[in-house]
C-alpha positions in Angstrom: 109.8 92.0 158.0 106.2 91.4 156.4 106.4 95.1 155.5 109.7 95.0 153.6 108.7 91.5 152.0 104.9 93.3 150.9 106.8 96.6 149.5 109.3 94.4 147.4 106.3 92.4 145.8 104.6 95.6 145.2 108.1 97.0 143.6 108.1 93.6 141.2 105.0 93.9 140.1 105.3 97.5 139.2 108.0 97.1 137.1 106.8 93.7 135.5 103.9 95.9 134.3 106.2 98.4 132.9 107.7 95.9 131.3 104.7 94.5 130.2 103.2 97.7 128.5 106.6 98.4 127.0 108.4 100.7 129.2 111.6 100.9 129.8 112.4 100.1 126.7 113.6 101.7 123.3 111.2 99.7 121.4 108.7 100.3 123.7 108.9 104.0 123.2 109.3 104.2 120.1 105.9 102.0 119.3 104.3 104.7 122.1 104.7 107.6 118.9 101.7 107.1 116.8 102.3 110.0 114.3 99.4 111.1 112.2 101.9 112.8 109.7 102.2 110.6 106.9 100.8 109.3 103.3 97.2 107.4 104.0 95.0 106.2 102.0 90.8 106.2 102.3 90.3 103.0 100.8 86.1 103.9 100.3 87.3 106.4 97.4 90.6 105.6 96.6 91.9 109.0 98.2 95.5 110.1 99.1 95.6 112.1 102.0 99.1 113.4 103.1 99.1 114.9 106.8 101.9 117.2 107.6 102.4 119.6 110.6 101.9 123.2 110.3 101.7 125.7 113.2 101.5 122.7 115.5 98.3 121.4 114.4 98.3 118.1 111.7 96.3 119.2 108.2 95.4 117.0 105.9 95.7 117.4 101.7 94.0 115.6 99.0 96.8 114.1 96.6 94.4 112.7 94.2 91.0 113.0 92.5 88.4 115.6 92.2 89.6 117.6 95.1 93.3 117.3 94.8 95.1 120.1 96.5 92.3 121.0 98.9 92.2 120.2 102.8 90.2 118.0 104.7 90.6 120.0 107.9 93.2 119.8 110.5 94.5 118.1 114.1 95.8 118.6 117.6 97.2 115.5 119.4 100.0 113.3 120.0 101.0 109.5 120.5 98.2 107.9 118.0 95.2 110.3 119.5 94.3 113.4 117.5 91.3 115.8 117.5 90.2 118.9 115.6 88.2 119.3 112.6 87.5 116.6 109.3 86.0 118.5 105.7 83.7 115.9 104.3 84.7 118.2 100.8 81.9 115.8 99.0 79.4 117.6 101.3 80.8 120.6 101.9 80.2 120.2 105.6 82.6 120.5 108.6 82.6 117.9 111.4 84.2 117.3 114.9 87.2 115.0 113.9 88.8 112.4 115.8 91.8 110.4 114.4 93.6 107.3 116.4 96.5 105.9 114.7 98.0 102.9 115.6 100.9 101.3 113.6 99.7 101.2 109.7 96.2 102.1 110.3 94.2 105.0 111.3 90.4 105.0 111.8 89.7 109.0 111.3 85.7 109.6 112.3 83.6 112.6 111.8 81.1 113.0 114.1 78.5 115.8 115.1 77.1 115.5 118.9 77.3 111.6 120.0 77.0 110.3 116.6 80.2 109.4 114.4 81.1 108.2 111.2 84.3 106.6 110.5 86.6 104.5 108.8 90.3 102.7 108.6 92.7 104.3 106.3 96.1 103.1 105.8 99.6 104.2 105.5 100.9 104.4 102.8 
C-alpha cells in the first residue's frame, strides 16, 4: 500500500513539473521555439541584421550601413541555442559564434578560446 501511495506522489510531482516548465501545453510549446530567423537589431551600431535559413544553417545579412548586403557568418541550432561562426566585418576577423534567443532578445557573442564578447540585439 505505501508502495502504490509513494509511486502516485512521484507520478504528481512529475507532471506538476511538466506543467510547471510548460509542457503539455500549446503555449508551452510554442514559447519552447526560439527561432533565430528574424529582423534584429545591434543596438551598439544601429545595424540590421536579417537571419534566414539556407541549407539548414541560419546566416546572417547586413540591411544597413557600410556593410549592407554582406554576411556576418552563419548558425546551426534549434529552440533559442545556436552556434557556428560570427564576421566581426569591422575587423575583418572570424570568431566562434554563439547566439541564445529568447523571446524579443538575443545576446549573439564572439568568442575565441574561453574568452567572449557579446551583446543583446533585439527583434525587430
Amino acid at each position: 500500500m505505501t508502495s502504490f501511495i509513494l509511486r502516485g506522489i512521484a507520478a504528481a510531482a512529475i507532471v506538476g513539473l511538466g506543467t510547471f516548465m510548460g509542457a503539455g501545453t500549446g503555449a508551452g510549446l510554442a514559447q519552447a521555439a526560439e527561432p533565430i530567423e528574424g529582423t534584429w537589431l545591434r543596438p551598439s551600431t544601429q545595424t540590421i541584421v536579417v537571419y534566414a535559413e539556407s541549407n539548414g544553417e541560419y546566416c546572417g545579412t547586413v540591411q544597413n550601413g557600410d556593410y549592407k548586403g554582406q554576411s556576418i557568418g552563419c548558425m546551426t541550432g534549434s529552440g533559442g541555442t545556436y552556434k557556428g561562426k560570427v564576421i566581426a566585418l569591422d575587423e575583418g576577423k572570424t570568431y566562434t559564434g554563439k547566439a541564445e534567443v529568447n523571446g524579443d532578445v538575443m545576446n549573439l557573442k564572439g568568442c575565441v578560446a574561453i574568452f567572449c564578447k557579446g551583446e543583446d540585439w533585439s527583434r525587430q
